[in-house]
C-alpha positions in Angstrom: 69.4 -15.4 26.3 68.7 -19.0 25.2 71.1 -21.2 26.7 72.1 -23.0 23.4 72.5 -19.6 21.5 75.3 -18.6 23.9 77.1 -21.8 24.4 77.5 -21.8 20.6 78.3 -18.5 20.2 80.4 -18.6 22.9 82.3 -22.0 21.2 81.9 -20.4 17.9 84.3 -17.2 18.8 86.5 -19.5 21.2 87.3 -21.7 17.8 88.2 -18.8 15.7 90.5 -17.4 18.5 91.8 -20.7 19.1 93.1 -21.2 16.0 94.5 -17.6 15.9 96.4 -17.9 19.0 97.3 -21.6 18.3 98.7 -20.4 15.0 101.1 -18.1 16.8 99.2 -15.1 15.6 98.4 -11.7 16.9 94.8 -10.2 17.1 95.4 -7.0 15.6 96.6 -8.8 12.4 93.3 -10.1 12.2 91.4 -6.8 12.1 90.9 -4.6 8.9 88.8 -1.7 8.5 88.4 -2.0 5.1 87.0 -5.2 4.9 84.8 -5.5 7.7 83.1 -2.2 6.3 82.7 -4.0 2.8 81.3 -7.0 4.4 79.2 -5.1 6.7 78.0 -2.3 4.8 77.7 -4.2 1.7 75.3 -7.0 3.4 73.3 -4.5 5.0 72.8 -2.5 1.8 72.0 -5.4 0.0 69.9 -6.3 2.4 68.0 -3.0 2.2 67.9 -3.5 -1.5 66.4 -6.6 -1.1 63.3 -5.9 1.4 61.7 -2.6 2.2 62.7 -0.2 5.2 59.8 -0.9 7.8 60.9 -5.0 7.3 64.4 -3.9 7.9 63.7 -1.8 11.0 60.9 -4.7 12.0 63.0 -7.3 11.0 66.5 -6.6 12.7 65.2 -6.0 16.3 62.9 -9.2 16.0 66.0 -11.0 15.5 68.0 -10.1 18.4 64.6 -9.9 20.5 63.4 -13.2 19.6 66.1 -15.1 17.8 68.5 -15.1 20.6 66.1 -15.6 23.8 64.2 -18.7 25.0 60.2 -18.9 25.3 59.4 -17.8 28.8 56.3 -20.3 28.5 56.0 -23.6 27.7 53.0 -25.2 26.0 52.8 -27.7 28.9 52.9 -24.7 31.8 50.8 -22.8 29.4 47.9 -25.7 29.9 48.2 -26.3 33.5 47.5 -22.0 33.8 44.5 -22.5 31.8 43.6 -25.2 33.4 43.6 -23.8 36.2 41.9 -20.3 35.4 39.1 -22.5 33.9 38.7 -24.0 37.4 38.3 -20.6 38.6 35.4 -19.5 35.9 33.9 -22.6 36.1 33.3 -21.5 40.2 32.8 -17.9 40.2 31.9 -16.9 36.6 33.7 -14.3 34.4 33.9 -12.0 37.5 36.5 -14.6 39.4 38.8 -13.7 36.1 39.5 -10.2 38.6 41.2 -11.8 40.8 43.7 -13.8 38.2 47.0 -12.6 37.3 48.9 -14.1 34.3 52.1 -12.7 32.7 51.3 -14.3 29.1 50.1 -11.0 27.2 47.7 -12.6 25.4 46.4 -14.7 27.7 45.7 -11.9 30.1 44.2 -10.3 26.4 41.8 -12.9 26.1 41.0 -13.1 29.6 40.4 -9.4 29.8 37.4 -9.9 26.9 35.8 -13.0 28.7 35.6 -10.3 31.7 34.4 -7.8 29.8 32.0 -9.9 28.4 32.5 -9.8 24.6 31.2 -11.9 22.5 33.1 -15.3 21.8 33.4 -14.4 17.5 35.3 -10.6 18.7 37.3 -13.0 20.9 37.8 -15.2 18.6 38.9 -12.9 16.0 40.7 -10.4 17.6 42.9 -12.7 19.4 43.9 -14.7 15.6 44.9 -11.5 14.2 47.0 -10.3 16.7 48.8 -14.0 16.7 48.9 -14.0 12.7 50.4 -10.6 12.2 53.0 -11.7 15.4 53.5 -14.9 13.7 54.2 -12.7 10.0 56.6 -10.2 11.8 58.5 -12.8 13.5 58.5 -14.5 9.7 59.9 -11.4 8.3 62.7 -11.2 10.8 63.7 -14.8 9.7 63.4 -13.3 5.8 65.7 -10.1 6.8 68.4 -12.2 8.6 68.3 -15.3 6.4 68.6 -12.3 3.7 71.9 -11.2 5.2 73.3 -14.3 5.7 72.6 -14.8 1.7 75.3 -12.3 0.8 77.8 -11.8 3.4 79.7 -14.4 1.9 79.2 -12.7 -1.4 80.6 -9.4 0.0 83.6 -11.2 1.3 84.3 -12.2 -1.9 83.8 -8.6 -2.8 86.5 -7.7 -0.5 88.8 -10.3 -1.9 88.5 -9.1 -5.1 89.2 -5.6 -4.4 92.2 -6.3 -2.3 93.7 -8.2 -5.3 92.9 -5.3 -7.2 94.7 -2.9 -4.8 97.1 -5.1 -5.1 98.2 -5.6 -8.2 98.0 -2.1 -8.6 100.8 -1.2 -6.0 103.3 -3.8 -7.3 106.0 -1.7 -7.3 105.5 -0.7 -3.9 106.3 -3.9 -1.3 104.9 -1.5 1.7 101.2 -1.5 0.0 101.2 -5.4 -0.5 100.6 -6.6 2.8 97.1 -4.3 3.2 95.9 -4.9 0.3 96.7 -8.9 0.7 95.3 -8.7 4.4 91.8 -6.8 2.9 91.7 -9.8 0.1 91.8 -13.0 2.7 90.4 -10.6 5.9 87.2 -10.2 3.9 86.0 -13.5 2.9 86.7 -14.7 6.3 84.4 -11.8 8.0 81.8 -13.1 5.6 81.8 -16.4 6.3 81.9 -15.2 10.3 78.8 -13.1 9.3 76.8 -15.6 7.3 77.6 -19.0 9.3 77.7 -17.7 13.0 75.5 -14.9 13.6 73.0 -14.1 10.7 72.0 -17.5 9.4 71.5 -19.1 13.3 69.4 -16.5 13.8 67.3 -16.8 10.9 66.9 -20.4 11.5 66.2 -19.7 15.6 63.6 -16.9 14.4 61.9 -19.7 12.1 61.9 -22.4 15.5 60.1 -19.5 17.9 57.6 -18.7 14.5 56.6 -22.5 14.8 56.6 -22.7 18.6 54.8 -19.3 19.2 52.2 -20.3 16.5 51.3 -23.3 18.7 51.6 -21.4 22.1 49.1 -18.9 20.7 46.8 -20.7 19.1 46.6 -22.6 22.2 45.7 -19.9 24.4 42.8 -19.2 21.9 41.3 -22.2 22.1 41.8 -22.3 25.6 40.2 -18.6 26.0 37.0 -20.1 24.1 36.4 -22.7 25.6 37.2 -21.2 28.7 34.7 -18.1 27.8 32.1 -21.1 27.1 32.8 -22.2 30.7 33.7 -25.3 29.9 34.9 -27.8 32.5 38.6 -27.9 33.5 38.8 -31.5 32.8 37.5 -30.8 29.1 39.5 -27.8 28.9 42.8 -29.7 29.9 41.8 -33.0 27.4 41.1 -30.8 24.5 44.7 -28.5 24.7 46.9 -32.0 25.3 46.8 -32.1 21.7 49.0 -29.1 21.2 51.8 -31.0 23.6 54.6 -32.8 22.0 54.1 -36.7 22.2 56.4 -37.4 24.8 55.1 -34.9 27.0 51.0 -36.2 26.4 53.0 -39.3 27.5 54.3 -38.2 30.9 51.1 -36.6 31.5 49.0 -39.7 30.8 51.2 -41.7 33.7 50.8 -39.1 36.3 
């Protein structure tokens, strides 16, 4: 898991039992079916009404897959390994790519095609429309999430509102007050919990790895091309340093 997803999920839950246990209250008072099925249910089904099935059962998994780990690979490591397999092509021809192992998946794709000897417009192709429908799945992860962060809140409210109405309409009985009081507040804070620190982070952390895996890919393309062209590791290694952040082109300039 990304290191910064579980600190502040981790501070995220330690605040909200803080201020339970600083408040001199119990756990248990802080549980109620009833609400955290309206919240829950409803935002799913909401959800569900909002996008179609297959982007609900693409989109959920994508989030926990993706939104809440780090990039094994950065853009800079990613260059110095094509770099180097350039090097290696550049030497021994398409049939030195037999002897190198890489753990990107698409890397070791576009790799497997140079060996194979495809053609560079197949390569070229191929290896854009497997990054473009990664790139729309990971998108519509960041939609499915983003969607039920949307309306968790909502369904709190939901829950607030039927809990008054439950209520209201035990008034005469002082025993059914306190449930239906604790499903009217219990509810709009499960939404908020929902909405603010699980659905909406990773929405936004699924739109960051869209971005960043956009570039990582599109730099391993390039890099594939050129290296299928045989091009020499020094122009190989100039012409992917524009896919590196600025202070990174920076550090490698000085070395």
């Amino acid at each position: 898991m990304d290191f910064a997803t579980a600190l502040g999920l981790v501070a995220g839950v330690a605040t909200v039992l803080g201020m339970i246990l600083i408040g001199g209250g119990s756990l248990a008072s802080y549980y109620d079916t009833v609400a955290l099925v309206c919240v829950v249910g409803g935002a799913f089904a909401s959800t569900m009404v909002r996008f179609t099935f297959p982007i609900m059962m693409s989109g959920l998994p994508m989030g926990i897959r993706y939104g809440l780990s780090m990039q094994k690979t950065t853009p800079r490591a990613m260059l110095e390994e094509i770099t180097q397999v350039a090097d290696v092509v550049r030497k021994s021809g398409p049939m030195g790519l037999e002897n190198v192992k890489v753990e990107n998946p698409t890397l070791a794709q576009g790799l497997r095609y140079i060996a194979d000897g495809y053609d560079r417009d197949f390569i070229k192709d191929a290896l854009e429309k497997d990054r473009d429908n990664f790139v729309q799945r990971l998108d519509d992860g960041s939609k499915v999430w983003r969607g039920i962060g949307d309306v968790a809140p909502a369904w709190g409210m939901i829950s607030t509102v039927v809990g008054m109405i439950m209520m209201f309409a035990n008034m005469e009985d002082p025993s059914k007050l306190g449930p239906a009081m604790a499903v009217s507040l219990l509810g709009t804070l499960y939404g908020s919990l929902v909405a603010n620190l699980i659905a909406l982070p990773i929405a936004d952390k699924l739109s960051l790895r869209l971005t960043s895996e956009d570039v990582l890919r599109s730099m391993i393309i390039d890099g594939v091309l050129q290296i299928r062209d045989q091009r020499s590791p020094t122009i190989v290694r100039e012409m992917l340093t524009a896919y590196l952040p600025e202070h990174h082109r920076e550090e490698m300039a000085e070395a």
